[in-house]
C-alpha positions as CSV (number, residue, x, y, z in Angstrom):
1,X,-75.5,165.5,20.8
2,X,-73.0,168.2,21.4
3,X,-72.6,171.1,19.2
4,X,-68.7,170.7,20.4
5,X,-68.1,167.9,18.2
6,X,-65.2,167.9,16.2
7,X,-64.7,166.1,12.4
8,X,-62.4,163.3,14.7
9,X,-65.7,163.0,16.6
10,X,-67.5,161.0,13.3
11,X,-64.0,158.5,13.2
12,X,-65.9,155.6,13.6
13,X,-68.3,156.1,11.3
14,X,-65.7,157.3,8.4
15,X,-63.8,154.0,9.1
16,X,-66.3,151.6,8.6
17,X,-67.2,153.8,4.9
18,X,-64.1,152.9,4.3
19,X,-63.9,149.7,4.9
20,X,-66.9,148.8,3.1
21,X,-65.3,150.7,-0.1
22,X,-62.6,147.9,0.1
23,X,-64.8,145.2,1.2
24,X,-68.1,146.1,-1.0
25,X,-66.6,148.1,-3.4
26,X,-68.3,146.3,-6.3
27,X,-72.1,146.9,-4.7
28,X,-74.4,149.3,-5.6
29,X,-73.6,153.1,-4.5
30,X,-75.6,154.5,-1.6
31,X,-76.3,157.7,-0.7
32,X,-74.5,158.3,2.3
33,X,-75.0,160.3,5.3
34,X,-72.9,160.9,8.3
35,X,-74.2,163.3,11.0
36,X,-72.9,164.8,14.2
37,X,-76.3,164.0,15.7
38,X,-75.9,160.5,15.5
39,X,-71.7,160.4,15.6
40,X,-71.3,156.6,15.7
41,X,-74.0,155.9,12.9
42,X,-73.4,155.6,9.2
43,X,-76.6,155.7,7.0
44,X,-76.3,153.8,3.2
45,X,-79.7,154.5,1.2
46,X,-81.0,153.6,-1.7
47,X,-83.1,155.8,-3.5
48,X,-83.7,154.2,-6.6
49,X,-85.4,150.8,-5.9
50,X,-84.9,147.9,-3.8
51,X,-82.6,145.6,-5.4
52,X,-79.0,147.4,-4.0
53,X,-80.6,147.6,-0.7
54,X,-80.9,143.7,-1.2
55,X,-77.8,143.3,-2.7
56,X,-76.1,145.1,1.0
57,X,-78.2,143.5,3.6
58,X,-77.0,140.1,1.7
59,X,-73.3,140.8,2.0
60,X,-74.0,142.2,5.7
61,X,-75.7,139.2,6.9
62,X,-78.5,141.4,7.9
63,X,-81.2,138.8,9.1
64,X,-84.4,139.1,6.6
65,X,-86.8,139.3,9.6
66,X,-84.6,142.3,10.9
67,X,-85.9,144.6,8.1
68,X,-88.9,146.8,8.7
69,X,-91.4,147.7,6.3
70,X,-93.0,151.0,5.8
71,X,-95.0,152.6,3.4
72,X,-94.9,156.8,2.6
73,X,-96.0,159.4,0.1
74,X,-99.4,158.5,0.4
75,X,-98.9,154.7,-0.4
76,X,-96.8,154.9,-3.2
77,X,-93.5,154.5,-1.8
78,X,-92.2,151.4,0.4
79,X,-89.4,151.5,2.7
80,X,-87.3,149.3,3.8
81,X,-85.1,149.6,6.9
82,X,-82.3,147.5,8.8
83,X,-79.4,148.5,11.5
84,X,-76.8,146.1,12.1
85,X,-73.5,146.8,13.7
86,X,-70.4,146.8,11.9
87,X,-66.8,147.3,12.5
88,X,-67.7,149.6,15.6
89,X,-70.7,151.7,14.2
90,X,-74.3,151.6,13.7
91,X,-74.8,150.4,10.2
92,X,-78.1,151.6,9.2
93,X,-79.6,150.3,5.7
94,X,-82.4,152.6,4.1
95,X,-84.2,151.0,0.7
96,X,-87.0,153.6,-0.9
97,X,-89.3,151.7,-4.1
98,X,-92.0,152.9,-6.1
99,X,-95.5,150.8,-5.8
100,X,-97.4,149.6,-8.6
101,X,-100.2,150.5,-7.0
102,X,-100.8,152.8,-4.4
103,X,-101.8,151.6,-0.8
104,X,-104.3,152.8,1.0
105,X,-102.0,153.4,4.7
106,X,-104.5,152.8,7.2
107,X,-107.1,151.5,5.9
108,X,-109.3,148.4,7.0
């Protein structure tokens, strides 16, 4: 990371949200997040279940064994998580869902 970077520094990024507009416009809307940290990665999340992260990594072609699964907030929360590349940039998909039931994270 630099702390030189300029806003024509996050191009790549800003491209590809815009080509998913035209491409995906009719999908769910993420939250997004672009940051100078990580200038050639655009983040989509979805905070309010798991079916529009489903609905993106479909119309990605993300593979399904390509997600990861975590869970947070003291098992009630599950995370999904997928990066594929598009367009130039690191396309990283964020799902967070409410459990039913809470899970005990490391238990036996």
């Amino acid at each position: 990371m630099s702390a030189a970077l300029s806003l024509d520094d996050l191009s790549v990024p800003l491209r590809v949200l815009r080509l998913l507009m035209v491409d995906f416009g009719h999908l769910p809307a993420p939250t997004v997040s672009v940051t100078p940290i990580y200038p050639n990665r655009l983040e989509l999340a979805f905070h309010s279940g798991l079916p529009g992260f489903e609905a993106w990594r479909e119309a990605l072609d993300a593979a399904p064994d390509a997600v990861t699964y975590t869970v947070q907030r003291d098992g009630r929360t599950q995370v999904l998580r997928t990066v594929v590349d598009y367009a130039g940039a690191e396309l990283e998909l964020v799902g967070y869902g409410d459990l039913c039931a809470p899970v005990l994270v490391g238990a036996a």
